[in-house]
C-alpha positions as CSV (number, residue, x, y, z in Angstrom):
1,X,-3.5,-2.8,9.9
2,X,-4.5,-4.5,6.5
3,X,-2.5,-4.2,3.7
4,X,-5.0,-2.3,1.0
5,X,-4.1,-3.2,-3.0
6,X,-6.2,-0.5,-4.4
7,X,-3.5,1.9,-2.1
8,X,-1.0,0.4,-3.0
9,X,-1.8,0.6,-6.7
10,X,-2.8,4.2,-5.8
11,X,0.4,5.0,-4.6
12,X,2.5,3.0,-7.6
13,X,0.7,5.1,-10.3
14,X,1.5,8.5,-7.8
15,X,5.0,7.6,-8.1
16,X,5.3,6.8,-11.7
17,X,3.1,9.9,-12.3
18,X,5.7,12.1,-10.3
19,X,7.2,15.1,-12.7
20,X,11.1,15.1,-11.1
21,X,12.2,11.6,-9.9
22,X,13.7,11.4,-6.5
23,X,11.5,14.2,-4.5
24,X,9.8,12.7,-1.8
25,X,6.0,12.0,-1.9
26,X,4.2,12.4,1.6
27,X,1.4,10.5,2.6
28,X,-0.2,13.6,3.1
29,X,-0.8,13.8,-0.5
30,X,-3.5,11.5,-0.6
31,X,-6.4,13.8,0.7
32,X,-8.7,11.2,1.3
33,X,-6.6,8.1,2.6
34,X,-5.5,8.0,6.6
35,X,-1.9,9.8,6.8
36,X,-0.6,6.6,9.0
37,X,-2.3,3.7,6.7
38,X,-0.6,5.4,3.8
39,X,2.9,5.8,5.4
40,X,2.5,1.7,6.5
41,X,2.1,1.0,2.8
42,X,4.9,3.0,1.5
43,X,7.0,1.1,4.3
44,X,5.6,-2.6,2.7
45,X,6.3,-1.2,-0.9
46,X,10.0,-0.3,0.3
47,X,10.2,-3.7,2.1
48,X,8.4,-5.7,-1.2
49,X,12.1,-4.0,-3.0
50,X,8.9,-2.4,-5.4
51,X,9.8,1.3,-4.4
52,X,12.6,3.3,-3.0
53,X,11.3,5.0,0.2
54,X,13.0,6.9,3.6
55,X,11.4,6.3,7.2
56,X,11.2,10.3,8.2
57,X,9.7,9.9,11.5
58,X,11.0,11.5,14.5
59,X,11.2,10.1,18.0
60,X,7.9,10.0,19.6
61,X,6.1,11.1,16.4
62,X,4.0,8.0,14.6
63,X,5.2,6.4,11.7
64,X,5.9,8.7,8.8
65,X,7.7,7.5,5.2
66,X,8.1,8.9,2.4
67,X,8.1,7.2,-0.8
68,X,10.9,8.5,-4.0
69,X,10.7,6.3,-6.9
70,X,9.5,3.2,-8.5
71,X,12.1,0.3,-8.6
72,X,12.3,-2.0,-11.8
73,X,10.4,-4.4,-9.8
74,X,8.0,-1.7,-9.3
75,X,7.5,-0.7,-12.8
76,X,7.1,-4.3,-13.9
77,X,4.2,-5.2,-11.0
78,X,2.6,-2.2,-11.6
79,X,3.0,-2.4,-15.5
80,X,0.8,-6.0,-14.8
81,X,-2.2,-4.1,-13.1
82,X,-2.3,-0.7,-14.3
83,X,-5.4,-0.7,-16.6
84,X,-8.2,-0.2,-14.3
85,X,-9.8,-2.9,-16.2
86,X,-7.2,-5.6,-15.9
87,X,-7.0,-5.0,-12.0
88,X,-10.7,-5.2,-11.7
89,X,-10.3,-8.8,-13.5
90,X,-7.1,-9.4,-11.4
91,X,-9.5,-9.1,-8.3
92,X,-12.5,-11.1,-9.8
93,X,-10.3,-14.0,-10.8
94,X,-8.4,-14.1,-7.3
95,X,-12.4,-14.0,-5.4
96,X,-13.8,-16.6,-8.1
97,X,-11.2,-19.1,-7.4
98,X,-11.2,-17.7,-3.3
99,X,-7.9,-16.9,-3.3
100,X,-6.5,-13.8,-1.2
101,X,-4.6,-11.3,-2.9
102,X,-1.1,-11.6,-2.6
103,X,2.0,-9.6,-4.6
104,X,2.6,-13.6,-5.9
105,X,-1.2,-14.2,-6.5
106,X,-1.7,-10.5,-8.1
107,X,1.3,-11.4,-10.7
108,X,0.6,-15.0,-11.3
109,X,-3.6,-14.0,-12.7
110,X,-2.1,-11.1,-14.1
111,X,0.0,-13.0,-16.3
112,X,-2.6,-15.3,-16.6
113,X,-5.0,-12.8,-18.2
114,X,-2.5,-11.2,-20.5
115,X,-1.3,-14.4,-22.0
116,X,-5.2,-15.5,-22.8
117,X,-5.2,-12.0,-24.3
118,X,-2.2,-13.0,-26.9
């Protein structure tokens, strides 16, 4: 499966939006996104240290996390990107130059672009 940014920036701004920290948030919440692909991202977030999540599965059931909160990583990555207009320049810079977008990549134009903004 391939790691999608515009989920995982989908799912960041879900969890910061979320009204009582620490309730879980289901893939199933994002209507138009494949249960399973969502539940693999939440899994790279947790594993990336960018959000607090809990593997829920059951035995024999496909792979089902559930994400609870941002971490201070988290906030700070998704603090870099959360202007739809600065990730749309994120993702411009990263194809002019040919680059793949990477978490490093992501931060390293991000910072990039804000500095030149200063």
């Amino acid at each position: 499966m391939h790691r999608d940014w515009d989920l995982v920036r989908r799912i960041l701004l879900a969890l910061e939006e979320k009204a009582l920290p620490y309730t879980m948030m289901h893939a199933s919440e994002f209507k138009d996104a494949d249960e399973i692909g969502v539940s693999y991202h939440i899994k790279m977030l947790a594993n990336a240290a960018l959000i607090e999540a809990t593997d829920i599965s059951s035995m024999g059931k496909p792979m089902v996390w559930a994400a609870t909160s941002l971490t201070w990583d988290g906030h700070e990555f998704l603090d870099s990107i959360r202007s739809q207009s600065m990730w749309q320049k994120v993702q411009a810079k990263a194809r002019e130059k040919g680059l793949d977008l990477t978490l490093d990549i992501i931060i390293k134009i991000a910072k990039q672009l804000a500095d030149a903004m200063l």
